[in-house]
KOLGU-4560 file (N, C-alpha, C; in nm, 3 decimals, padded with zeros to 5 digits):
<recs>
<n_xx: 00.084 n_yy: -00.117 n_zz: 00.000 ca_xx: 00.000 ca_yy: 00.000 ca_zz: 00.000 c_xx: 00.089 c_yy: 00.124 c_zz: 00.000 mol: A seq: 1 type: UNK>
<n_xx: 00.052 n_yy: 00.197 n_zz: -00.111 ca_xx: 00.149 ca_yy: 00.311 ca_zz: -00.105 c_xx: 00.118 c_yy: 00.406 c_zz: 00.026 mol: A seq: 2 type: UNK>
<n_xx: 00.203 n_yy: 00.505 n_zz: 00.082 ca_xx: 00.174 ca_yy: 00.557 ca_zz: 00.219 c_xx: 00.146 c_yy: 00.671 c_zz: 00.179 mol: A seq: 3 type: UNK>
<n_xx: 00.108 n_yy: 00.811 n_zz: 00.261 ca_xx: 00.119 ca_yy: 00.936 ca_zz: 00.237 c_xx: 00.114 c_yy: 00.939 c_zz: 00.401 mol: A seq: 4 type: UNK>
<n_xx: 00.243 n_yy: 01.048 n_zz: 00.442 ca_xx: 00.247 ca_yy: 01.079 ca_zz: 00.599 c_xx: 00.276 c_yy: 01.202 c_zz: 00.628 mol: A seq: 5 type: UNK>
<n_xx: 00.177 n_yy: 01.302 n_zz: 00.716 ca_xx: 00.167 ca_yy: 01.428 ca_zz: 00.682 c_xx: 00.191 c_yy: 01.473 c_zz: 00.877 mol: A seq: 6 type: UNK>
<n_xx: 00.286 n_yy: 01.505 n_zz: 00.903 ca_xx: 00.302 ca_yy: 01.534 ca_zz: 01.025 c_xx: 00.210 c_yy: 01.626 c_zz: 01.098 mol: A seq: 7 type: UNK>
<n_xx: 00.137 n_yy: 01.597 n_zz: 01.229 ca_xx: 00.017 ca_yy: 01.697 ca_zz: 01.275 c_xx: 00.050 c_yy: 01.657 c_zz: 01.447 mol: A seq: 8 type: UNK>
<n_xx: 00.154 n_yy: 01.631 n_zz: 01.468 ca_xx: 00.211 ca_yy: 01.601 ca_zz: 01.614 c_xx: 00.152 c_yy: 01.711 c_zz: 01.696 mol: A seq: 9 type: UNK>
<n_xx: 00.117 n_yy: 01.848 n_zz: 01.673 ca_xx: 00.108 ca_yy: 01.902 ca_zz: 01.723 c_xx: -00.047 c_yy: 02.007 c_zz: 01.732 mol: A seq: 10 type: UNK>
<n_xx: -00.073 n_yy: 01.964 n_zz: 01.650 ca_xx: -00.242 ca_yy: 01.961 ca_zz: 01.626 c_xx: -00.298 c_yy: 01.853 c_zz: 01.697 mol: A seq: 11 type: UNK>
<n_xx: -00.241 n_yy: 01.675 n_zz: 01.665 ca_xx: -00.334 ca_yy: 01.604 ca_zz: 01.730 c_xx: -00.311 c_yy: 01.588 c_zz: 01.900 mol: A seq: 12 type: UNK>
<n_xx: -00.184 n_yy: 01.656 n_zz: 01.961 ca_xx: -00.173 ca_yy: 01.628 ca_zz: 02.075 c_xx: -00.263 c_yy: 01.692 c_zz: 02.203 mol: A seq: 13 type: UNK>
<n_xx: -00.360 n_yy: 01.783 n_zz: 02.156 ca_xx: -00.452 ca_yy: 01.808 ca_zz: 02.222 c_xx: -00.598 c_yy: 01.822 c_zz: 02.199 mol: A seq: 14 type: UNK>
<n_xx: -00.584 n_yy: 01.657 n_zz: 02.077 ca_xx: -00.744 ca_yy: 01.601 ca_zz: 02.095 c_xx: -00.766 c_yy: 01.468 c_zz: 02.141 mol: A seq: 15 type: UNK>
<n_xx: -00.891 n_yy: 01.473 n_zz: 02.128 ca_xx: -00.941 ca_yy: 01.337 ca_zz: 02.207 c_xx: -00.921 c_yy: 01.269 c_zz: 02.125 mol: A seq: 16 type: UNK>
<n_xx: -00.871 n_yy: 01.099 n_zz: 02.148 ca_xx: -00.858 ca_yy: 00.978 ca_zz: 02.055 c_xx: -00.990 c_yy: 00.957 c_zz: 01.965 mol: A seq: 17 type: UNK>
<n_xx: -01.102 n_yy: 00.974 n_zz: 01.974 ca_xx: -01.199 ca_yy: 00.976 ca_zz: 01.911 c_xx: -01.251 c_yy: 01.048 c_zz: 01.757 mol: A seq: 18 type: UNK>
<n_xx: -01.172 n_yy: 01.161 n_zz: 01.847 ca_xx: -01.199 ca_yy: 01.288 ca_zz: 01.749 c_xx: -01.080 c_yy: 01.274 c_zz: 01.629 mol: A seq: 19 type: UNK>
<n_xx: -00.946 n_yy: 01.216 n_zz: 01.664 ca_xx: -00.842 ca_yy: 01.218 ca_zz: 01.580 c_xx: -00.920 c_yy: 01.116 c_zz: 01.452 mol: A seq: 20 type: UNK>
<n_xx: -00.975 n_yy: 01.015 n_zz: 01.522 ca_xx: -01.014 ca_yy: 00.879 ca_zz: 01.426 c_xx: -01.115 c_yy: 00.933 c_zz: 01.320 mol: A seq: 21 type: UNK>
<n_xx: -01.208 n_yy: 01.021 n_zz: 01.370 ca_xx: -01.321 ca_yy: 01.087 ca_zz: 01.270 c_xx: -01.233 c_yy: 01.154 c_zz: 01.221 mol: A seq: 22 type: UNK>
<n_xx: -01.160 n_yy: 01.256 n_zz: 01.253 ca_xx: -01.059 ca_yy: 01.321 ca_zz: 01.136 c_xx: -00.989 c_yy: 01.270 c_zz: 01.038 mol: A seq: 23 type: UNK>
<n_xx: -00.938 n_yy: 01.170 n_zz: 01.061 ca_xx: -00.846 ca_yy: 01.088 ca_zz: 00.990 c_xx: -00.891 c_yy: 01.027 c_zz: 00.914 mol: A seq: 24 type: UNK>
<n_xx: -01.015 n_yy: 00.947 n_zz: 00.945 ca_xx: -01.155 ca_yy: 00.926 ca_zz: 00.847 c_xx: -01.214 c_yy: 01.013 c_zz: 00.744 mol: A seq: 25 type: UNK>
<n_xx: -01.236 n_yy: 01.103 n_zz: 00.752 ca_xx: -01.310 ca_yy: 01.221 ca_zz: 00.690 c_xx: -01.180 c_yy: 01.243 c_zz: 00.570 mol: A seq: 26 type: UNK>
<n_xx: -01.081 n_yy: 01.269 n_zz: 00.645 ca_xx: -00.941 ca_yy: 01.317 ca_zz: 00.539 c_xx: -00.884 c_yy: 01.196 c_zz: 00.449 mol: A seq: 27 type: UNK>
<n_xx: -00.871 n_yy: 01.092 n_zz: 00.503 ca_xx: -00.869 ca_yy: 00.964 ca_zz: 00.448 c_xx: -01.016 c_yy: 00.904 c_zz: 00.301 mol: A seq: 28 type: UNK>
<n_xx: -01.141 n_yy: 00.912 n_zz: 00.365 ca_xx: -01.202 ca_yy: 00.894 ca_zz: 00.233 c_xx: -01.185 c_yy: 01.029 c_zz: 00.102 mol: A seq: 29 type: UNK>
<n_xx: -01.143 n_yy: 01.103 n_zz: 00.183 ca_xx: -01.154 ca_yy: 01.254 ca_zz: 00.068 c_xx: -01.051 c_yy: 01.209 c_zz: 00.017 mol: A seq: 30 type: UNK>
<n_xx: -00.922 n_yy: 01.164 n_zz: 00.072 ca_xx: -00.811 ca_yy: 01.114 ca_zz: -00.064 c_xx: -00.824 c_yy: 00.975 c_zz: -00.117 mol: A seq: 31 type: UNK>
<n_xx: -00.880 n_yy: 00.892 n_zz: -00.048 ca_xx: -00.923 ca_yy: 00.801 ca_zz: -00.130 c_xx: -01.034 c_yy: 00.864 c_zz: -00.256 mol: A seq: 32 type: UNK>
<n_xx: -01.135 n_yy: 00.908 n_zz: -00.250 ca_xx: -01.204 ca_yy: 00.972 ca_zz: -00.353 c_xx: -01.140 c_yy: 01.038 c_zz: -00.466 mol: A seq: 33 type: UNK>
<n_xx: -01.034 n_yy: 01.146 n_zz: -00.433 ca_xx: -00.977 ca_yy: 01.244 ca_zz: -00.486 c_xx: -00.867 c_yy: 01.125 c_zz: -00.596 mol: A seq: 34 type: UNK>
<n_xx: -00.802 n_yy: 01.114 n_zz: -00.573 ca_xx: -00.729 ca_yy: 00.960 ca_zz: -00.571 c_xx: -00.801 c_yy: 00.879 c_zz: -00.697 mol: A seq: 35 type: UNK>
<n_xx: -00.888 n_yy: 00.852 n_zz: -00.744 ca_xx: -01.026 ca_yy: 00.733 ca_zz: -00.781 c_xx: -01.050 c_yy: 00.836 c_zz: -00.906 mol: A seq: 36 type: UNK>
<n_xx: -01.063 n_yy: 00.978 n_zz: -00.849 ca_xx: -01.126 ca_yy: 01.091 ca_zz: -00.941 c_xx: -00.964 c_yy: 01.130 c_zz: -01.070 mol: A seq: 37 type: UNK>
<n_xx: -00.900 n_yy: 01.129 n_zz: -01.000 ca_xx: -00.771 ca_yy: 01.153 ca_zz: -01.069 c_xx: -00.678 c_yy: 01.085 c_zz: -01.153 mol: A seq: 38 type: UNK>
<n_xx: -00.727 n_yy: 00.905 n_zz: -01.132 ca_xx: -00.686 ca_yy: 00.797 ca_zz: -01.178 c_xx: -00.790 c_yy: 00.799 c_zz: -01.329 mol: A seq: 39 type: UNK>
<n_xx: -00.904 n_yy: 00.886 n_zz: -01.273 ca_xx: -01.027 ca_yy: 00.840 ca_zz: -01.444 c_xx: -00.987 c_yy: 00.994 c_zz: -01.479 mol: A seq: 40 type: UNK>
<n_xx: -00.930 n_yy: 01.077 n_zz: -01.445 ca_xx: -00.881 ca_yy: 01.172 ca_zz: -01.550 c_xx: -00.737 c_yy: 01.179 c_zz: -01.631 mol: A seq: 41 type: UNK>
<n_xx: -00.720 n_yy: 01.120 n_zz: -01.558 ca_xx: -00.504 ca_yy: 01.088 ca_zz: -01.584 c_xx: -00.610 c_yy: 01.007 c_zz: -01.725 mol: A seq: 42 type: UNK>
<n_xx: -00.665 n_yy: 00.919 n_zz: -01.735 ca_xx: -00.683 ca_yy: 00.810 ca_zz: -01.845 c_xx: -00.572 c_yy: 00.695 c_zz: -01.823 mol: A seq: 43 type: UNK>
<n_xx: -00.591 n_yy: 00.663 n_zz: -01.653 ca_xx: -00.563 ca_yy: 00.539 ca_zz: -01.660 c_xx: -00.627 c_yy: 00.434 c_zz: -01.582 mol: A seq: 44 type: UNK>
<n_xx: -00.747 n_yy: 00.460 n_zz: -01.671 ca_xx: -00.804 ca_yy: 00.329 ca_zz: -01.628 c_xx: -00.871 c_yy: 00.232 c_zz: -01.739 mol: A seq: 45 type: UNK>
<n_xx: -00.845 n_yy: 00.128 n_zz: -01.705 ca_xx: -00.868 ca_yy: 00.015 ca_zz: -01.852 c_xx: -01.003 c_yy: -00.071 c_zz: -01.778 mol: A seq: 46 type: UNK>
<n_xx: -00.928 n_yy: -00.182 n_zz: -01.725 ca_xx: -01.054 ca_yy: -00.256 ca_zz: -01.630 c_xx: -01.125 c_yy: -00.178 c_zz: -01.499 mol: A seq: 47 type: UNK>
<n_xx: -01.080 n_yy: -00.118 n_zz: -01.458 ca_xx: -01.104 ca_yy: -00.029 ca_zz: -01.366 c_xx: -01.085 c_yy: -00.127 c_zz: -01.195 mol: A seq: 48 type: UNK>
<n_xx: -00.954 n_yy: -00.213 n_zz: -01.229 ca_xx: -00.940 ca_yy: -00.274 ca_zz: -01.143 c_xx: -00.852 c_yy: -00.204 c_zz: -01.010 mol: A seq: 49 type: UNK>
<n_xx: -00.750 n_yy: -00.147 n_zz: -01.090 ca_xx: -00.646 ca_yy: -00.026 ca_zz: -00.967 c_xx: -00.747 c_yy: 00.058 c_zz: -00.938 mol: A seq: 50 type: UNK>
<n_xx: -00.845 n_yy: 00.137 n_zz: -00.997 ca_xx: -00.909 ca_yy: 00.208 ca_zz: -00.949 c_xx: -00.993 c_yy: 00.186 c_zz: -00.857 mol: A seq: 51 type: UNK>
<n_xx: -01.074 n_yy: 00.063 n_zz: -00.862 ca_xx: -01.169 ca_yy: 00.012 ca_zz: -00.718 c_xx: -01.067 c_yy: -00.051 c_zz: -00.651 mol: A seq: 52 type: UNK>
<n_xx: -00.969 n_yy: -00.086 n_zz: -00.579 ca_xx: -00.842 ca_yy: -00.142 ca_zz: -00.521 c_xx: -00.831 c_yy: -00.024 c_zz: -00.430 mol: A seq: 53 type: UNK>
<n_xx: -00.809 n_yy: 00.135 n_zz: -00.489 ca_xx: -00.805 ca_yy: 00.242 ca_zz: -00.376 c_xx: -00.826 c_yy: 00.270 c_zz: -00.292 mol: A seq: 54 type: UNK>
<n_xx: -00.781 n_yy: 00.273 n_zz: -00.139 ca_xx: -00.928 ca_yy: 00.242 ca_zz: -00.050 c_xx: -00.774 c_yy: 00.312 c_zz: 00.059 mol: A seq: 55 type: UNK>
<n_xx: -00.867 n_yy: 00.319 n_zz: 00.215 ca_xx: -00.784 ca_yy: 00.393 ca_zz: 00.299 c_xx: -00.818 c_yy: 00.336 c_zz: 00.431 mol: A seq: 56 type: UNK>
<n_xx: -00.711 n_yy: 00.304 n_zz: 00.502 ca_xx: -00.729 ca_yy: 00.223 ca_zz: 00.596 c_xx: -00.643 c_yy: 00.332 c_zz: 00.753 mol: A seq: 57 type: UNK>
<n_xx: -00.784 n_yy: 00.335 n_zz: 00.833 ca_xx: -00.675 ca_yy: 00.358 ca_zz: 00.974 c_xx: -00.602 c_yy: 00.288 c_zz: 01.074 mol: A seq: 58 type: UNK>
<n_xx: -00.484 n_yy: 00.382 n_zz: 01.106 ca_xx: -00.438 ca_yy: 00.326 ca_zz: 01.225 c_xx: -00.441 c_yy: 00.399 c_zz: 01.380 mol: A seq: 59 type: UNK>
<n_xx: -00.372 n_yy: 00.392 n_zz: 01.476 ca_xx: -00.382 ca_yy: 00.429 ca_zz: 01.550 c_xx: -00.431 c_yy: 00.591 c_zz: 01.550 mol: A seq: 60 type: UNK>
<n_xx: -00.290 n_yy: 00.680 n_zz: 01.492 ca_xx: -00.307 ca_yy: 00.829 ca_zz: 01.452 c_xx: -00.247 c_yy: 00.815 c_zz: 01.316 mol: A seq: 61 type: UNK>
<n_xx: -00.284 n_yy: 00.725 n_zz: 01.249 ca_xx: -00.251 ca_yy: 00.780 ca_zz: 01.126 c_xx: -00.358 c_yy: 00.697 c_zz: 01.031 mol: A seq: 62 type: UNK>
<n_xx: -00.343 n_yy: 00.760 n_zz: 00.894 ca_xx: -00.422 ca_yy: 00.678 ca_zz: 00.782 c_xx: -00.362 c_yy: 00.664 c_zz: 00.681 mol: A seq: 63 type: UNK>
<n_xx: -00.347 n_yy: 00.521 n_zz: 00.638 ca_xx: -00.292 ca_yy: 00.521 ca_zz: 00.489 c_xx: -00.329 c_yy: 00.511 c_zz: 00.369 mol: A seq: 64 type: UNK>
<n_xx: -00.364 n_yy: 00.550 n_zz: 00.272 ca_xx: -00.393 ca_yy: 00.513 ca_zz: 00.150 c_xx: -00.349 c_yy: 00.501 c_zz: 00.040 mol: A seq: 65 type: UNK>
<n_xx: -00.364 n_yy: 00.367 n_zz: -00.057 ca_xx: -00.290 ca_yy: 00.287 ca_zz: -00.091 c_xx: -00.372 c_yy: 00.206 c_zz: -00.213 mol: A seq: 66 type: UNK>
<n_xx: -00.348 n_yy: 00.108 n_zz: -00.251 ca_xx: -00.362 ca_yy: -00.006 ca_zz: -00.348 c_xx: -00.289 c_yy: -00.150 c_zz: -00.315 mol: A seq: 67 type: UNK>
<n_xx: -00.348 n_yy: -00.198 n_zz: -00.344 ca_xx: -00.257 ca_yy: -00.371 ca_zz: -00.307 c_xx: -00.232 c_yy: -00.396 c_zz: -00.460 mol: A seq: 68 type: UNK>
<n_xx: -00.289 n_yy: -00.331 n_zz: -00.539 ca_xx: -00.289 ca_yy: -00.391 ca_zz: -00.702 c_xx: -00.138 c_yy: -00.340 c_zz: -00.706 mol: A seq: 69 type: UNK>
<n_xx: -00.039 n_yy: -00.465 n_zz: -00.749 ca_xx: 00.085 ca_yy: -00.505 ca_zz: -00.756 c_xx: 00.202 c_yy: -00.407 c_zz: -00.905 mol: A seq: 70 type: UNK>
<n_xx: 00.055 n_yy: -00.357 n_zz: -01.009 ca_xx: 00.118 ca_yy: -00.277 ca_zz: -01.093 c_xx: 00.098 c_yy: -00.106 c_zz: -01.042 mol: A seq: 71 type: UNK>
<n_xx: 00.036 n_yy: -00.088 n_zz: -00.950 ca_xx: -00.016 ca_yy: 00.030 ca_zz: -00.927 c_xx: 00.120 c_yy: 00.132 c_zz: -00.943 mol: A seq: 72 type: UNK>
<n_xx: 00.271 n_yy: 00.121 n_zz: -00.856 ca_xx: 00.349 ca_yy: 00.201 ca_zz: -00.881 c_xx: 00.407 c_yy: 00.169 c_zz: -01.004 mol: A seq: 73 type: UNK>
<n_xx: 00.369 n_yy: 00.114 n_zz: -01.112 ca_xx: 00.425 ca_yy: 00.140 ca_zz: -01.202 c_xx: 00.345 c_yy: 00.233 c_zz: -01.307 mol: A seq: 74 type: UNK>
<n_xx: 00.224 n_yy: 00.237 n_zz: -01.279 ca_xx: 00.097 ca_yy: 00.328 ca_zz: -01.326 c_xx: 00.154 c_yy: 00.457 c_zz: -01.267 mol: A seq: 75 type: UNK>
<n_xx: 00.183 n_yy: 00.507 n_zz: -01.096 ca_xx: 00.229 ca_yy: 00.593 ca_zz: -01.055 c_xx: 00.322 c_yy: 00.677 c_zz: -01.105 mol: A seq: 76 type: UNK>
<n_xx: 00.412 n_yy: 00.636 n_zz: -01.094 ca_xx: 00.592 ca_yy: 00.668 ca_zz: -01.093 c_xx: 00.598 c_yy: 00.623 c_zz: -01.242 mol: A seq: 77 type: UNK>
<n_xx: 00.557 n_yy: 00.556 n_zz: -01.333 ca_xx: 00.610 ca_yy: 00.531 ca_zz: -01.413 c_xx: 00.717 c_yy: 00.416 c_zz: -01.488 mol: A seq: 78 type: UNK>
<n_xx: 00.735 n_yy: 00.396 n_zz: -01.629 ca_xx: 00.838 ca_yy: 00.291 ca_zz: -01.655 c_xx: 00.911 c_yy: 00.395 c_zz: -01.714 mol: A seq: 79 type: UNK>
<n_xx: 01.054 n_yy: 00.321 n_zz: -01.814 ca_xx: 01.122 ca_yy: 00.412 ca_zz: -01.901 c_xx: 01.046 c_yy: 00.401 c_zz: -02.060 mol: A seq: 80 type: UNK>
<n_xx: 00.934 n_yy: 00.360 n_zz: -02.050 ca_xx: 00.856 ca_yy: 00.312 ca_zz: -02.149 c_xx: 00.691 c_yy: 00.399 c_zz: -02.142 mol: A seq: 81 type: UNK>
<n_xx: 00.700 n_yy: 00.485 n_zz: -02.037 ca_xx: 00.547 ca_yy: 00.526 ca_zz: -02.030 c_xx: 00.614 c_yy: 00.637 c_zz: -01.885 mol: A seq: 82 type: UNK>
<n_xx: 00.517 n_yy: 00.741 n_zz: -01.909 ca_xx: 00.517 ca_yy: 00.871 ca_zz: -01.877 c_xx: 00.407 c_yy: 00.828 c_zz: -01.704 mol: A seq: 83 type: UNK>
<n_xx: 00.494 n_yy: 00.886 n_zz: -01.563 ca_xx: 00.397 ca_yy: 00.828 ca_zz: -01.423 c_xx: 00.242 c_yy: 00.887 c_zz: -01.470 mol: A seq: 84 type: UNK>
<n_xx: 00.159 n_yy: 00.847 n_zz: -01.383 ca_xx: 00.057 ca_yy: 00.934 ca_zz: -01.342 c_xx: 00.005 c_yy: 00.928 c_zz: -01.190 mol: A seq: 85 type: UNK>
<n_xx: 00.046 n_yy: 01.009 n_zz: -01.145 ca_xx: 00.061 ca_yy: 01.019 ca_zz: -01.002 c_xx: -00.045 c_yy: 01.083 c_zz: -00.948 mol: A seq: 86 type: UNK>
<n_xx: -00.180 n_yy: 00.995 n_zz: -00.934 ca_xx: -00.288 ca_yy: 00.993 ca_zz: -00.937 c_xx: -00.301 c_yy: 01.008 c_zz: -00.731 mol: A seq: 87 type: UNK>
<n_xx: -00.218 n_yy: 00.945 n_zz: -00.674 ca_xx: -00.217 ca_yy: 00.979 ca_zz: -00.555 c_xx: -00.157 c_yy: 01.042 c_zz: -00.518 mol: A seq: 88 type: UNK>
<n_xx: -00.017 n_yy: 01.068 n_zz: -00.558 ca_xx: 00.043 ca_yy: 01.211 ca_zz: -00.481 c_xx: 00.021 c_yy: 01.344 c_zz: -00.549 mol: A seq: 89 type: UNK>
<n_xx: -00.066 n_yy: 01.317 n_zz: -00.622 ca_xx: -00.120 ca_yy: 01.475 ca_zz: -00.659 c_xx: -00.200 c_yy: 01.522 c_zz: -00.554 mol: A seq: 90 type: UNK>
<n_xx: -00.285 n_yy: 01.439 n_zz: -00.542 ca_xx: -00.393 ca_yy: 01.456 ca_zz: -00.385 c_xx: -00.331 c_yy: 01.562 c_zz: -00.289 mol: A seq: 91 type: UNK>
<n_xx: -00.193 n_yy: 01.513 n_zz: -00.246 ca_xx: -00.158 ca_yy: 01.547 ca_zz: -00.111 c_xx: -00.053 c_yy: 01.727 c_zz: -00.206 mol: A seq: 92 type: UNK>
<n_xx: -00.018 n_yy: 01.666 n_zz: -00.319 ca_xx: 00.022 ca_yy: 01.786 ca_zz: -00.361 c_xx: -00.059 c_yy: 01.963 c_zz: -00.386 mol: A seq: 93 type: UNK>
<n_xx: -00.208 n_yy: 01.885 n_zz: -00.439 ca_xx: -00.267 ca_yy: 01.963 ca_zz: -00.496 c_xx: -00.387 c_yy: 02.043 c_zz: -00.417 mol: A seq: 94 type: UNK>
<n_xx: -00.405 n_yy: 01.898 n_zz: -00.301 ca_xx: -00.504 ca_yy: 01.965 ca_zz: -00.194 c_xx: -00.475 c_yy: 01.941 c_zz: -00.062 mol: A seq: 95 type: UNK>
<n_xx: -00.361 n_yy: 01.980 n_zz: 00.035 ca_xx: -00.327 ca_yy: 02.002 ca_zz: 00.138 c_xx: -00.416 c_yy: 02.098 c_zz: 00.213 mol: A seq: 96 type: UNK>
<n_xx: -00.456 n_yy: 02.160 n_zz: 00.146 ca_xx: -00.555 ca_yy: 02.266 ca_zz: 00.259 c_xx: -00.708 c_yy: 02.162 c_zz: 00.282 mol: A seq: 97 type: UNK>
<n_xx: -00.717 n_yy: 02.106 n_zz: 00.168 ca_xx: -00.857 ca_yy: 02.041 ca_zz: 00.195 c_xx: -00.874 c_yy: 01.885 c_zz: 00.331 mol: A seq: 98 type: UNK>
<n_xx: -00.805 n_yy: 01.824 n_zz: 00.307 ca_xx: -00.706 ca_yy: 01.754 ca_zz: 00.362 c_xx: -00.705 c_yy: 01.821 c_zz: 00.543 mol: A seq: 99 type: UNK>
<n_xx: -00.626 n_yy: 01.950 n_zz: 00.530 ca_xx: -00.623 ca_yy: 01.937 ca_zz: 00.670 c_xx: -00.731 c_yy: 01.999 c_zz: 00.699 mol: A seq: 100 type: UNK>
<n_xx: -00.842 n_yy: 02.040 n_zz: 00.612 ca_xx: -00.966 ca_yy: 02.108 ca_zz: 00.697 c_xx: -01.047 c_yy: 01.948 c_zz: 00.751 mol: A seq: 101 type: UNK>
<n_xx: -01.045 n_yy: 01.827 n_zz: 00.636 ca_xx: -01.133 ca_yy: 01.766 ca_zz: 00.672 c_xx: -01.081 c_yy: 01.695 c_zz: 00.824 mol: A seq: 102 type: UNK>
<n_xx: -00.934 n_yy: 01.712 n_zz: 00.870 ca_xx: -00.869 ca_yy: 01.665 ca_zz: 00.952 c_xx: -00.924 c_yy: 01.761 c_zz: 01.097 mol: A seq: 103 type: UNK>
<n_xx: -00.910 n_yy: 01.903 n_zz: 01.071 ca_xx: -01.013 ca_yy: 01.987 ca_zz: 01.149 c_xx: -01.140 c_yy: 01.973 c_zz: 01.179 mol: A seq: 104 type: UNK>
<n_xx: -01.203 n_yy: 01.922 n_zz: 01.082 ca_xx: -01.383 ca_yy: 01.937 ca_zz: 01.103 c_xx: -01.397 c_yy: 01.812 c_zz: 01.174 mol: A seq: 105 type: UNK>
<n_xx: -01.327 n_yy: 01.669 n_zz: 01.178 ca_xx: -01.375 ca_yy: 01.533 ca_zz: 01.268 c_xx: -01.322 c_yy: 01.588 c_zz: 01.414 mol: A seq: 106 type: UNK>
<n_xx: -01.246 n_yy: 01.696 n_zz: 01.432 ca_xx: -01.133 ca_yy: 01.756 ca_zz: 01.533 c_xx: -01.277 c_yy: 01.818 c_zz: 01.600 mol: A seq: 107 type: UNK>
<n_xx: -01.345 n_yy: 01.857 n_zz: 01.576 ca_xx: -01.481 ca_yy: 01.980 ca_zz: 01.565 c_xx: -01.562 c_yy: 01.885 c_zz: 01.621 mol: A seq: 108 type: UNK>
<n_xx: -01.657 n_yy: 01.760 n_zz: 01.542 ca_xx: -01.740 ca_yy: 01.688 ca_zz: 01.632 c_xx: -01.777 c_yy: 01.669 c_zz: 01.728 mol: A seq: 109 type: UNK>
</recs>
């Protein structure tokens, strides 16, 4: 599963364990979504098998999201034969503010 790890040591250290998990949730399906949305605009999706594979899983204080589909970083990053499409780290590139609001608003509940 590819990772994305966005340091908030200091935001989450004065919330409740509860509230971190709805945050992390909330911010987690928005890049899984975002992620799904970016994979059918890049134009890479054929079977649309990497694309339903996307999915985001929590942990304690963190969330990862990822693919288990075994070609996915080569769809990503690329070969020397085909141009990446970096369908997930655009997410964290392109919407960091969205991201940490939805990380704020489960913070809010």
């Amino acid at each position: 599963m590819s990772e994305i790890t966005v340091n908030l040591n200091n935001f989450i250290e004065n919330i409740l364990p509860e509230k971190i998990a709805q945050g992390l949730e909330l911010a987690g399906q928005y890049v899984e979504n975002t992620a799904k949305e970016n994979i059918t605009d890049m134009g890479a999706v054929d079977t649309g098998a990497l694309k339903n594979s996307i999915t985001h899983v929590l942990g304690d204080k963190s969330v990862e999201i990822g693919t288990s589909v075994e070609y996915a970083p080569y769809v990503h990053d690329g070969t020397s034969k085909m141009e990446g499409r970096p369908f997930l780290q655009n997410v964290v590139d392109e919407h960091m503010t969205e991201i940490v609001e939805y990380l704020k608003r489960g913070a809010e509940f």
